[in-house]
C-alpha atoms as a printed R data frame, in Angstrom:
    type eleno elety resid chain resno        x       y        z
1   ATOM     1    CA   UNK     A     1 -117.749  49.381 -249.126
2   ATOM     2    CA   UNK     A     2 -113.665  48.905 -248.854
3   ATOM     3    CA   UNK     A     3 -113.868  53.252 -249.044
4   ATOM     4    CA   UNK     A     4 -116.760  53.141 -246.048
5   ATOM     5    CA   UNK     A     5 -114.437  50.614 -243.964
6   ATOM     6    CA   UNK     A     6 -111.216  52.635 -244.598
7   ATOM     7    CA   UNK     A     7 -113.103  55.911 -243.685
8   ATOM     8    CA   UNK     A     8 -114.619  54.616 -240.371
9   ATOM     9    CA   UNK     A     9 -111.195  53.382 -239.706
10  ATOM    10    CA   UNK     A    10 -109.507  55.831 -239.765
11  ATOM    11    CA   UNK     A    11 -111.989  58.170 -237.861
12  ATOM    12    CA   UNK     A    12 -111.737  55.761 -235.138
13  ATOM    13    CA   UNK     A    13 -107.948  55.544 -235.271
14  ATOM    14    CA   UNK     A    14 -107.943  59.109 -235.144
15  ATOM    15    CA   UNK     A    15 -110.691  59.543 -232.526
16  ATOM    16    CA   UNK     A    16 -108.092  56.795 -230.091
17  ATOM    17    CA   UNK     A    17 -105.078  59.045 -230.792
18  ATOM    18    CA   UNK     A    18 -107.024  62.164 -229.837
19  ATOM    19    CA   UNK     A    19 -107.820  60.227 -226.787
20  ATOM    20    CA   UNK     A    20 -104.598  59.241 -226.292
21  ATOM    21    CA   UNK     A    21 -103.110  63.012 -226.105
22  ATOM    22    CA   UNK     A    22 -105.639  64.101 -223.963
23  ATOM    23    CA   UNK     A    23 -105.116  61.407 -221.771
24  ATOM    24    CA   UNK     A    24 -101.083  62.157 -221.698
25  ATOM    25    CA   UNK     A    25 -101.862  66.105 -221.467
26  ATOM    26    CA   UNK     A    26 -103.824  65.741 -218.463
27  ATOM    27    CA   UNK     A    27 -101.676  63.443 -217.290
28  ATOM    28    CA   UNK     A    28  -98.955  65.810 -217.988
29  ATOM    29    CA   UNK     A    29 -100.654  69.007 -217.354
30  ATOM    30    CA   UNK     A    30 -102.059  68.401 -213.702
31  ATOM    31    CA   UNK     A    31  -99.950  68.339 -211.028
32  ATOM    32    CA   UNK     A    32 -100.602  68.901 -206.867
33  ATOM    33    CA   UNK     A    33  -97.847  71.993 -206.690
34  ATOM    34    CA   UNK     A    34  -95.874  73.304 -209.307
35  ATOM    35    CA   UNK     A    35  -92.287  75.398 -208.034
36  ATOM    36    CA   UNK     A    36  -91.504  78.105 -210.488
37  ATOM    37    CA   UNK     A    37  -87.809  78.888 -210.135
38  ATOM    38    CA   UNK     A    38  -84.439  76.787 -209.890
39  ATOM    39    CA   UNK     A    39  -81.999  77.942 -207.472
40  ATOM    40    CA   UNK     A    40  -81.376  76.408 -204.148
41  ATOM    41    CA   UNK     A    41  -84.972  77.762 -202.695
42  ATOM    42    CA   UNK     A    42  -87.201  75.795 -205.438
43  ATOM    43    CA   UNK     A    43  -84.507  72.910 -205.355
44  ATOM    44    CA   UNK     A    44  -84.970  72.340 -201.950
45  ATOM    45    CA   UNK     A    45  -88.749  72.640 -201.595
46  ATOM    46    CA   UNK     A    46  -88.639  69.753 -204.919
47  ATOM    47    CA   UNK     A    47  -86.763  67.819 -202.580
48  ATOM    48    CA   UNK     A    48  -88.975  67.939 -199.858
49  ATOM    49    CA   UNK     A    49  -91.639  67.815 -202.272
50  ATOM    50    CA   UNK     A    50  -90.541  64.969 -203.769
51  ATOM    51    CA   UNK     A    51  -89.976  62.912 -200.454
52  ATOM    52    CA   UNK     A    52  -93.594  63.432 -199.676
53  ATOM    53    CA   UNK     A    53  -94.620  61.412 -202.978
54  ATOM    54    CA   UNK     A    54  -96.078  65.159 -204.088
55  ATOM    55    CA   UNK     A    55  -94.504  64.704 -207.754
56  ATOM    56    CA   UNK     A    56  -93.377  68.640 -207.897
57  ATOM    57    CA   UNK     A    57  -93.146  69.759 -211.440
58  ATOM    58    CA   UNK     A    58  -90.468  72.509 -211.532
59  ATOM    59    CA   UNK     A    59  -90.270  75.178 -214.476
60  ATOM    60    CA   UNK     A    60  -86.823  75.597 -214.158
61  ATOM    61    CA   UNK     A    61  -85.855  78.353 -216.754
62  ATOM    62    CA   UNK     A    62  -83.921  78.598 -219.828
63  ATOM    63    CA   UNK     A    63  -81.216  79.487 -217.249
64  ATOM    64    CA   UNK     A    64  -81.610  77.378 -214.571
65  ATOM    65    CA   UNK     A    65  -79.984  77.448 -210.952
66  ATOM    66    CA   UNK     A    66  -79.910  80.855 -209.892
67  ATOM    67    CA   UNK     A    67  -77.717  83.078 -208.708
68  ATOM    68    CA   UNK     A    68  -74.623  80.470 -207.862
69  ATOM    69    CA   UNK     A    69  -74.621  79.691 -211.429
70  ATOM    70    CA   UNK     A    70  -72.547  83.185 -212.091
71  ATOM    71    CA   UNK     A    71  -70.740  82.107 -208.388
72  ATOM    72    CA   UNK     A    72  -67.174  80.346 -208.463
73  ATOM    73    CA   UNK     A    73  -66.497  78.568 -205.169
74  ATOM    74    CA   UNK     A    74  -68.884  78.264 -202.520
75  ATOM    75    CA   UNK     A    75  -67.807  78.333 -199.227
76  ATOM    76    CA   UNK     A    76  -70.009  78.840 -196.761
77  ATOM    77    CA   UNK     A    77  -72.943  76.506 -197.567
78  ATOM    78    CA   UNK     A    78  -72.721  73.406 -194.611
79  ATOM    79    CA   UNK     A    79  -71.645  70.191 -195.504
80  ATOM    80    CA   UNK     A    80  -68.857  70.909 -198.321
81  ATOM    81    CA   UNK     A    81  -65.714  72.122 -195.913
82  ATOM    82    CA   UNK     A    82  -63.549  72.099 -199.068
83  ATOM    83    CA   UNK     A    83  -66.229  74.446 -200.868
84  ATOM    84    CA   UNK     A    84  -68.013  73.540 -203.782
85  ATOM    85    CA   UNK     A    85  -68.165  75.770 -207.126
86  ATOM    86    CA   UNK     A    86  -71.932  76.716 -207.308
87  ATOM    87    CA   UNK     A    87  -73.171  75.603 -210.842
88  ATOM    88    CA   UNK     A    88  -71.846  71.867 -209.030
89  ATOM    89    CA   UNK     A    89  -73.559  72.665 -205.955
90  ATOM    90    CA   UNK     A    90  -76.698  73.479 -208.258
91  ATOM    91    CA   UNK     A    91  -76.022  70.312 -210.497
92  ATOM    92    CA   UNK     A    92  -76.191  67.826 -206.756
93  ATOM    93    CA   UNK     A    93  -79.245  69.461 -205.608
94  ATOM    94    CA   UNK     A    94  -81.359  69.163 -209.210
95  ATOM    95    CA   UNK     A    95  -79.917  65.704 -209.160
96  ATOM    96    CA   UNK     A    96  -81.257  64.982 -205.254
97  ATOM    97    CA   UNK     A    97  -84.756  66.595 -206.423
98  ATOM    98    CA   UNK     A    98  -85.063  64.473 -209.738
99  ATOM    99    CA   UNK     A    99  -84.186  61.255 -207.164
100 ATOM   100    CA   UNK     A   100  -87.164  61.722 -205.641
101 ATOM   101    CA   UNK     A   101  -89.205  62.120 -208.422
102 ATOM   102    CA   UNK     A   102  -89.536  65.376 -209.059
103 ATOM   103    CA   UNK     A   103  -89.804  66.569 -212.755
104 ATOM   104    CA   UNK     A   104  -88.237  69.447 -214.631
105 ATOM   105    CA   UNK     A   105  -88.940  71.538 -217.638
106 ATOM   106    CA   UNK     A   106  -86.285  73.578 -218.439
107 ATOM   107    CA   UNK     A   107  -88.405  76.838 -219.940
108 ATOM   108    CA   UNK     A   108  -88.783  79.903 -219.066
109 ATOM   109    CA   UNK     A   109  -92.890  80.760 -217.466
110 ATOM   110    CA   UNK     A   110  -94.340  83.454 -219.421
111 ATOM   111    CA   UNK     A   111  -97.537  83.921 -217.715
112 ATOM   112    CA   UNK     A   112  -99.773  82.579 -214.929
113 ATOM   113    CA   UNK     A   113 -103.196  83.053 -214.063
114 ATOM   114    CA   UNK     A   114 -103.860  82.652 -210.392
115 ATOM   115    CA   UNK     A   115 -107.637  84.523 -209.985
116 ATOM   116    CA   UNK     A   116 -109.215  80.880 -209.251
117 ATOM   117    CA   UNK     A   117 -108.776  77.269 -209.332
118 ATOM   118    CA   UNK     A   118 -106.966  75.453 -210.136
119 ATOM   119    CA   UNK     A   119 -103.919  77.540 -210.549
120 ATOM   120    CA   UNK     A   120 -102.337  78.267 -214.027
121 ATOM   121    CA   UNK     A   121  -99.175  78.188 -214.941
122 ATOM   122    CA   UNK     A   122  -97.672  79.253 -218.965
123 ATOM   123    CA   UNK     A   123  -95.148  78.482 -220.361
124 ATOM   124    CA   UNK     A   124  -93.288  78.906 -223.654
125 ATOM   125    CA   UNK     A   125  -94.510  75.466 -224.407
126 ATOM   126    CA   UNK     A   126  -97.576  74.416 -222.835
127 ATOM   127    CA   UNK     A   127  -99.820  74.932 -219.790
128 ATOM   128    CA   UNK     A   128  -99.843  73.483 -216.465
129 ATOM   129    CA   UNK     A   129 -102.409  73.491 -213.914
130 ATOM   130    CA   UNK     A   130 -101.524  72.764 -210.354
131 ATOM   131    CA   UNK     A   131 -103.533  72.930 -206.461
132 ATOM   132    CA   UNK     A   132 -100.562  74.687 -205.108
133 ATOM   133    CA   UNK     A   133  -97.530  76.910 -206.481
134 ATOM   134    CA   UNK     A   134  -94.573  77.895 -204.849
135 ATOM   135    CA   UNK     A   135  -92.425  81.171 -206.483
136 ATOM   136    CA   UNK     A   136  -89.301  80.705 -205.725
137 ATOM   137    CA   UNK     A   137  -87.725  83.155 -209.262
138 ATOM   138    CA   UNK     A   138  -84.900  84.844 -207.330
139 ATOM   139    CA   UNK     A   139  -84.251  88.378 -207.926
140 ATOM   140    CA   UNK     A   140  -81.178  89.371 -210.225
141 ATOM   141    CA   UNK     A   141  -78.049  91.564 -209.497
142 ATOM   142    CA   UNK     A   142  -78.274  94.607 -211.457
143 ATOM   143    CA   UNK     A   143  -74.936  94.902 -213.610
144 ATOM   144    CA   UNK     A   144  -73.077  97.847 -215.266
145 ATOM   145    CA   UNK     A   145  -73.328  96.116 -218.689
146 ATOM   146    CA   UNK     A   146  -69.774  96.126 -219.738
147 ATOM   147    CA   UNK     A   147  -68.321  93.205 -221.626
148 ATOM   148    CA   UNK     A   148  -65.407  92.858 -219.584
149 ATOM   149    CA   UNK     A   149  -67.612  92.650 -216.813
150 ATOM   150    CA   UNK     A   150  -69.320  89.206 -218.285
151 ATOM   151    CA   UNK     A   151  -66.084  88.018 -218.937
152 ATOM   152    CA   UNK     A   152  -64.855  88.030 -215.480
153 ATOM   153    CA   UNK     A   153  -68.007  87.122 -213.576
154 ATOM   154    CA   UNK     A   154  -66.868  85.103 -211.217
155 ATOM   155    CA   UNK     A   155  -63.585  85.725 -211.914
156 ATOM   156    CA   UNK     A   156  -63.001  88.830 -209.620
157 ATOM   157    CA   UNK     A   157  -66.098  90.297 -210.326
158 ATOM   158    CA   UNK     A   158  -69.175  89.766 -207.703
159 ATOM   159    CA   UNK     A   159  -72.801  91.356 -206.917
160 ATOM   160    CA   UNK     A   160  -72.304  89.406 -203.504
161 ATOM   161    CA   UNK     A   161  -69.648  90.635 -200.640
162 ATOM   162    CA   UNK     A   162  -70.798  87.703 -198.014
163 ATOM   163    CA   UNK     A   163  -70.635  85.460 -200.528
164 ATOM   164    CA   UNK     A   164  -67.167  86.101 -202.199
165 ATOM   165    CA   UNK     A   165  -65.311  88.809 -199.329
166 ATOM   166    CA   UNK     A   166  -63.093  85.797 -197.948
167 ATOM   167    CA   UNK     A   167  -60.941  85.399 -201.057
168 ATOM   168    CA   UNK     A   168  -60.451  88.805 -201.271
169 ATOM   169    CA   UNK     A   169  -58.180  89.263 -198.274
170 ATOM   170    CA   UNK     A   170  -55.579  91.444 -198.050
171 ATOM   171    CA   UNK     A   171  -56.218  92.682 -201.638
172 ATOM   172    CA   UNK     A   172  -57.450  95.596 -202.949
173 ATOM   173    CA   UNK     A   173  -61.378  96.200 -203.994
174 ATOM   174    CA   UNK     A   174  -63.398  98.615 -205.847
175 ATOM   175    CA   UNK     A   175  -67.399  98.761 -204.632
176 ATOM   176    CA   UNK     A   176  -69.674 100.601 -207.292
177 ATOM   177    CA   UNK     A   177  -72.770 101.914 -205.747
178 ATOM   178    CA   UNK     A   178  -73.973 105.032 -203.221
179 ATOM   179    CA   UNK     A   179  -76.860 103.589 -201.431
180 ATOM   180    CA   UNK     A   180  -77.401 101.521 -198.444
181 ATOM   181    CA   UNK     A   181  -76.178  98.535 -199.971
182 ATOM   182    CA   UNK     A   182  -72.724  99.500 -201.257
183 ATOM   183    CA   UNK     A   183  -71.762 100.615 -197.752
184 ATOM   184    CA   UNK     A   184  -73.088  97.294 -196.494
185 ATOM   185    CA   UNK     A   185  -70.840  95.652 -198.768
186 ATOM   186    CA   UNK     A   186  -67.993  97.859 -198.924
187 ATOM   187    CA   UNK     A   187  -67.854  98.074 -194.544
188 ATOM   188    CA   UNK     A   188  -68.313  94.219 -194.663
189 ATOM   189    CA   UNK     A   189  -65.158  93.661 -196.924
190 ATOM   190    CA   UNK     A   190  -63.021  96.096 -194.968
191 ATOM   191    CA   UNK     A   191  -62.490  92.353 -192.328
192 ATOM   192    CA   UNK     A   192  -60.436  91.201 -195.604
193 ATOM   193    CA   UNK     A   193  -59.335  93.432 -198.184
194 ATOM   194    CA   UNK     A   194  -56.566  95.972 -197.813
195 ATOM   195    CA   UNK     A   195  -58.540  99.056 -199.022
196 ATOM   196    CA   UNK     A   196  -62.040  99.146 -200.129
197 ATOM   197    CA   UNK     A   197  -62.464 101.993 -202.994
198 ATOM   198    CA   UNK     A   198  -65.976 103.075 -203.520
199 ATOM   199    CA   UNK     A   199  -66.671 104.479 -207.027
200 ATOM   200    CA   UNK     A   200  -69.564 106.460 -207.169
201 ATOM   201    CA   UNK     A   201  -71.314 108.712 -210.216
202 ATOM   202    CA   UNK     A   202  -72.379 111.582 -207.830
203 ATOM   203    CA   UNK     A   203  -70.494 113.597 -205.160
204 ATOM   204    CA   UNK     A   204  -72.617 112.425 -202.173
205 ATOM   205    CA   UNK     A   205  -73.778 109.036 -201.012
206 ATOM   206    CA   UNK     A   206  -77.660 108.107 -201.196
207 ATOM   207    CA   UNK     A   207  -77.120 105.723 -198.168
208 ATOM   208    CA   UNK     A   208  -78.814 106.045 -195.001
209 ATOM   209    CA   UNK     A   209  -76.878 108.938 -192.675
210 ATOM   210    CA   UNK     A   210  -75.757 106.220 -190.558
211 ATOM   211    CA   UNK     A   211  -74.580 104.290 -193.470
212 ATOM   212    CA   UNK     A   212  -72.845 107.157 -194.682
213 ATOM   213    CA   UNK     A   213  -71.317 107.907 -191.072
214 ATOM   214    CA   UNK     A   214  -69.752 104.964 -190.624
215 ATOM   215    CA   UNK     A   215  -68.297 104.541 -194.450
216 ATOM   216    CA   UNK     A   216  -67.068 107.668 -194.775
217 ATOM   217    CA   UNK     A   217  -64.975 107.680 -191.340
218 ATOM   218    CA   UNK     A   218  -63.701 104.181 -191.827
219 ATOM   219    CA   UNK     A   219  -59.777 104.412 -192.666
220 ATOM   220    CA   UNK     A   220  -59.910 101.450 -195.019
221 ATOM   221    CA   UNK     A   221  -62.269 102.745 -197.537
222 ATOM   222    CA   UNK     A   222  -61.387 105.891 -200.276
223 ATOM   223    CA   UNK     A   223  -64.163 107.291 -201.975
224 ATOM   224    CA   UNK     A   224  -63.972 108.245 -206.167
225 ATOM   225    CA   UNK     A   225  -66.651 110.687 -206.816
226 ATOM   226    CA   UNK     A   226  -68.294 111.467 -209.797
227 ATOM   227    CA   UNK     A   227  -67.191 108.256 -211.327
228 ATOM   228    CA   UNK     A   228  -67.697 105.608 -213.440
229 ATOM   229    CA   UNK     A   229  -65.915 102.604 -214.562
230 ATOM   230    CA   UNK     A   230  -65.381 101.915 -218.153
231 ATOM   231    CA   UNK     A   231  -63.406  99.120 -218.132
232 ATOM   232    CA   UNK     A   232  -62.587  96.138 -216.094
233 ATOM   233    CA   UNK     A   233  -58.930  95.469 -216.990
234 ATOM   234    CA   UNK     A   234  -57.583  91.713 -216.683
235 ATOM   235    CA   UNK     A   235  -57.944  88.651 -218.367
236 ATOM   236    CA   UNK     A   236  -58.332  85.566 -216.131
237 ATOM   237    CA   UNK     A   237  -58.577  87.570 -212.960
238 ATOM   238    CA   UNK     A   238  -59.388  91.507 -212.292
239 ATOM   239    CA   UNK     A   239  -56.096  93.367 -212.300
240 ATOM   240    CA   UNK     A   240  -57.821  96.652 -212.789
241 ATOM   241    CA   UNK     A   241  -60.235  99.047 -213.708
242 ATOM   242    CA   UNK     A   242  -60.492 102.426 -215.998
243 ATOM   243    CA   UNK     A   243  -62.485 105.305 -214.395
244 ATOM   244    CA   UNK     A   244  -63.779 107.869 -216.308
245 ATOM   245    CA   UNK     A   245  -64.627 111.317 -214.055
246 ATOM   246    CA   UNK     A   246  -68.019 112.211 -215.074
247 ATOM   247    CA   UNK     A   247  -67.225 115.635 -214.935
248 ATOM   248    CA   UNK     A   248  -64.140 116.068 -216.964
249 ATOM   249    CA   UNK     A   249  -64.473 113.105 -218.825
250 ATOM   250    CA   UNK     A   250  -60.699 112.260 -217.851
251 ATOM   251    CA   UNK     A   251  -59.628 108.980 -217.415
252 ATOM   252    CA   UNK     A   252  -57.459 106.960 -214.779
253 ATOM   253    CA   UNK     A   253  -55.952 103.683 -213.652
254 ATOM   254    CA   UNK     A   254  -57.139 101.935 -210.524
255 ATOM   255    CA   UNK     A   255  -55.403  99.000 -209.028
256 ATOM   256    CA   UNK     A   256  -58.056  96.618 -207.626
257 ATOM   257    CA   UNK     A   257  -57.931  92.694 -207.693
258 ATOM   258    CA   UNK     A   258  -61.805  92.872 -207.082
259 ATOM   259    CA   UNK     A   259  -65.046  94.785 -208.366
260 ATOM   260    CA   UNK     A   260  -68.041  94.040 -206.127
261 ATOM   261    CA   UNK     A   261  -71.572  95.605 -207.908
262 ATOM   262    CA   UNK     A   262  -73.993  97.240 -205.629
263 ATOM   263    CA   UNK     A   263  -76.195  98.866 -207.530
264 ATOM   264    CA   UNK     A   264  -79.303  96.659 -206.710
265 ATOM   265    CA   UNK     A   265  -81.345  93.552 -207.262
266 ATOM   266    CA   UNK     A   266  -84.208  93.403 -209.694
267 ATOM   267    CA   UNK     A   267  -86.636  90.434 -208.074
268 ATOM   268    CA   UNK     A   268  -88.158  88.591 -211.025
269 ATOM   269    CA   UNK     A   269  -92.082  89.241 -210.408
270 ATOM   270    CA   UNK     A   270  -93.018  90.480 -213.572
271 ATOM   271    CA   UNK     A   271  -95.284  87.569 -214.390
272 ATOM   272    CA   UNK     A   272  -96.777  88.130 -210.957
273 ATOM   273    CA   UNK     A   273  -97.879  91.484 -211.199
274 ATOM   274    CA   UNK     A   274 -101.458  91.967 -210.607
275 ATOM   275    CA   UNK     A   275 -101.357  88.269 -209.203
276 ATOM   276    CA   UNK     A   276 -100.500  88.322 -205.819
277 ATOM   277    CA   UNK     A   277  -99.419  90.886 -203.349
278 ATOM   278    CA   UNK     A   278  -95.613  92.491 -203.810
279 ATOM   279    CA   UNK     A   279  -94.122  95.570 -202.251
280 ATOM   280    CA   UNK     A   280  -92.852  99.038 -203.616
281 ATOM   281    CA   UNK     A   281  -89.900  97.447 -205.287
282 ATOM   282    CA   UNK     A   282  -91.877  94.980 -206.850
283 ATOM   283    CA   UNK     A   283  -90.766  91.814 -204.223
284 ATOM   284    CA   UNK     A   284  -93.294  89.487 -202.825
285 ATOM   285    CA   UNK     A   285  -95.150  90.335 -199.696
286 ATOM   286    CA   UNK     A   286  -94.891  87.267 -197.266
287 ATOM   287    CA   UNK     A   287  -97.349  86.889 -195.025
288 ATOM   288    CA   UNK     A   288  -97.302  84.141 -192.256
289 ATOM   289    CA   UNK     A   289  -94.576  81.938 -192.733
290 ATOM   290    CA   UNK     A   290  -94.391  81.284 -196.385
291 ATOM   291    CA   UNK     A   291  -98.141  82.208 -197.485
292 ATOM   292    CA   UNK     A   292  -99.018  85.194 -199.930
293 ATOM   293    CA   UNK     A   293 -102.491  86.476 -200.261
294 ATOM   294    CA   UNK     A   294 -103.713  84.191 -202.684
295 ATOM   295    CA   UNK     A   295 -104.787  81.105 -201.347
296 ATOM   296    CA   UNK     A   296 -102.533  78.332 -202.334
297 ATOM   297    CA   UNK     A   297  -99.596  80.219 -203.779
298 ATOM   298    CA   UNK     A   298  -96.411  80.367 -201.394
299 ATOM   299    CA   UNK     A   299  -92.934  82.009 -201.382
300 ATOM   300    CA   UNK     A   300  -89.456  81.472 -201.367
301 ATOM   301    CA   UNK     A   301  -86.358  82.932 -201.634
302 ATOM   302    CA   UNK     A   302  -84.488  86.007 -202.997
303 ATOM   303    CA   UNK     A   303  -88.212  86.770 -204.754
304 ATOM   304    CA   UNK     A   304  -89.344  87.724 -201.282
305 ATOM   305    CA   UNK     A   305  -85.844  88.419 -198.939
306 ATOM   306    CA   UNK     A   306  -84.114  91.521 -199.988
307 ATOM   307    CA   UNK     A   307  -82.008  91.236 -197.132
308 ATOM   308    CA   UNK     A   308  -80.761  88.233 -196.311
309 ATOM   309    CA   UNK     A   309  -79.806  86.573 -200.101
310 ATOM   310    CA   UNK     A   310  -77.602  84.173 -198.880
311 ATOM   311    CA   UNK     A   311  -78.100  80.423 -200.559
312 ATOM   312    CA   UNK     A   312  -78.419  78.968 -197.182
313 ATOM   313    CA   UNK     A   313  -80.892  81.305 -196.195
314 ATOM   314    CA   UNK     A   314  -83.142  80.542 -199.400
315 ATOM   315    CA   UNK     A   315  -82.702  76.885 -198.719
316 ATOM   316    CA   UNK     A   316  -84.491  77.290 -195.469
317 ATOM   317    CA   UNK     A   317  -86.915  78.857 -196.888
318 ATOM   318    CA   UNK     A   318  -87.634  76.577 -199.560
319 ATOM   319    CA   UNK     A   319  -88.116  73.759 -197.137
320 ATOM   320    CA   UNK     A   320  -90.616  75.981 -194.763
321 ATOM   321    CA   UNK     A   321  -92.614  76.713 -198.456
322 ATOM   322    CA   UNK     A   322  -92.740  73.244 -199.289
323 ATOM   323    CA   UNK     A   323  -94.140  71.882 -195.718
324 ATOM   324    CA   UNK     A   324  -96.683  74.975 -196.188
325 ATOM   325    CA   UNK     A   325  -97.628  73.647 -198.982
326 ATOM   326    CA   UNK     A   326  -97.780  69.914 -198.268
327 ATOM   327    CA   UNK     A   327 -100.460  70.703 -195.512
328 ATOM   328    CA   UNK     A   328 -102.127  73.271 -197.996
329 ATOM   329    CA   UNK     A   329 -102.790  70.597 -200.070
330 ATOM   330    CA   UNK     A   330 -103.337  67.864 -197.469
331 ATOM   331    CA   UNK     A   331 -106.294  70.198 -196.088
332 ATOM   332    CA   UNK     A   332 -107.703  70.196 -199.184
């Protein structure tokens, strides 16, 4: 009898905590939108997301914040005259979402499954469904892979010419690249730096002709063909870099105080592929204002503007993805 009572209470006591973890997965698991992505797009849609009483749930990444987590000081985002170093800026806004009671999981999402409803999002930990999802990943700066190149990220080193050309004035800079965005960057910091050097592997520029035009006859930028650095010299700051001459393998000294990398941006749609709509180079297709082609699923950000990738600029868009969604969901 005392074995019969024991048995049926513990089936029952594990039948209530059963209950009890479905209960708090659910709870957990089902959300109205759910913002994929960190930086200051997905931080600002939580924060409008948040001030509607939407509860956003953002999967913020192992390595959360963005791009202005590798910046130093931020200068040209309104509202900090002084400037701001960007992992702080990052730190405010997470802090302004999570005020208005937006949640966070720091992991990275592995997969998501958007072919009905409701939406499904993966990640390394558990599963989240959602009515609405904004993508707001980013895209990342393609590096040259050097360790003396991680070491002075931020530090002299830069995938960003708008973002960091100010501080370089009147120095000297190195660009790496040939295409249309090295001579975007390397014509833009000419207004600062005392010579722009442009260190490219072949002997001709893969830029647009007009690109090339207006590079190649500007008088403060030199041009090292066939080249390659090998080493970013300096320790707290870039004093320097080693070029090696593809051709001869020779090696030489060149004096710059700044290396800018313009070798391209990878956007971070991998998860998204065969999901919803993206172009040649694998960014998100916007259509209008901040809707995709899947119903319910919006955009923001770098993931989507291969032109713009300013901080400012993502912000804004965050905000228009957020009020998309709001009356997505509303409608519903």
């Amino acid at each position: 009898m005392i074995d019969h009572i024991e048995k049926t209470f513990s089936g029952r006591r594990l039948a209530e905590v059963a209950a009890d973890a479905k209960e708090h997965r659910d709870t957990m698991s089902d959300r109205e939108i759910i913002i994929l992505g960190s930086g200051p797009a997905g931080l600002t849609a939580a924060i409008y997301l948040g001030r509607a009483e939407l509860k956003p749930l953002i999967i913020a990444g192992r390595q959360a914040g963005g791009q202005l987590m590798l910046t130093s000081e931020v200068e040209n985002y309104p509202g900090f005259p002084e400037g701001i170093m960007g992992p702080e800026l990052m730190d405010r806004m997470r802090q302004q979402a999570e005020r208005f009671g937006a949640e966070f999981i720091d992991e990275d999402a592995i997969s998501v499954d958007f072919a009905g409803t409701p939406l499904r999002v993966k990640t390394e930990g558990d599963e989240y469904d959602a009515r609405a999802v904004i993508i707001a990943t980013g895209a990342s700066a393609r590096w040259l892979g050097l360790p003396s190149e991680a070491r002075l990220m931020g530090r002299g080193v830069s995938a960003c010419a708008v973002c960091d050309g100010f501080f370089f004035r009147n120095k000297d800079v190195a660009v790496v690249g040939g295409g249309d965005t090295a001579m975007e960057e390397a014509l833009f910091l000419t207004r600062y730096a005392k010579g722009v050097t442009v260190v490219h592997r072949r002997h001709e520029l893969r830029a647009s002709k007009i690109m090339q035009d207006r590079a190649l006859a500007h008088p403060k930028i030199n041009f090292k063909w066939n080249s390659a650095i090998k080493e970013i010299r300096g320790t707290d700051a870039v004093e320097g870099v080693v070029l090696e001459n593809l051709h001869t393998n020779q090696e030489a000294d060149l004096a710059v105080q700044g290396v800018f990398v313009a070798i391209g941006y990878t956007p971070n749609t991998e998860i998204f592929r065969g999901q919803v709509e993206m172009n040649e180079k694998g960014y998100i297709i916007r259509r209008e204002h901040s809707r995709t082609n899947v119903p319910g699923i919006f955009v923001a950000g770098d993931v989507e503007d291969f032109r713009y990738r300013q901080a400012v600029t993502a912000a804004g868009d965050g905000c228009r993805a957020a009020l998309d969604a709001e009356a997505y969901i509303e409608g519903l």
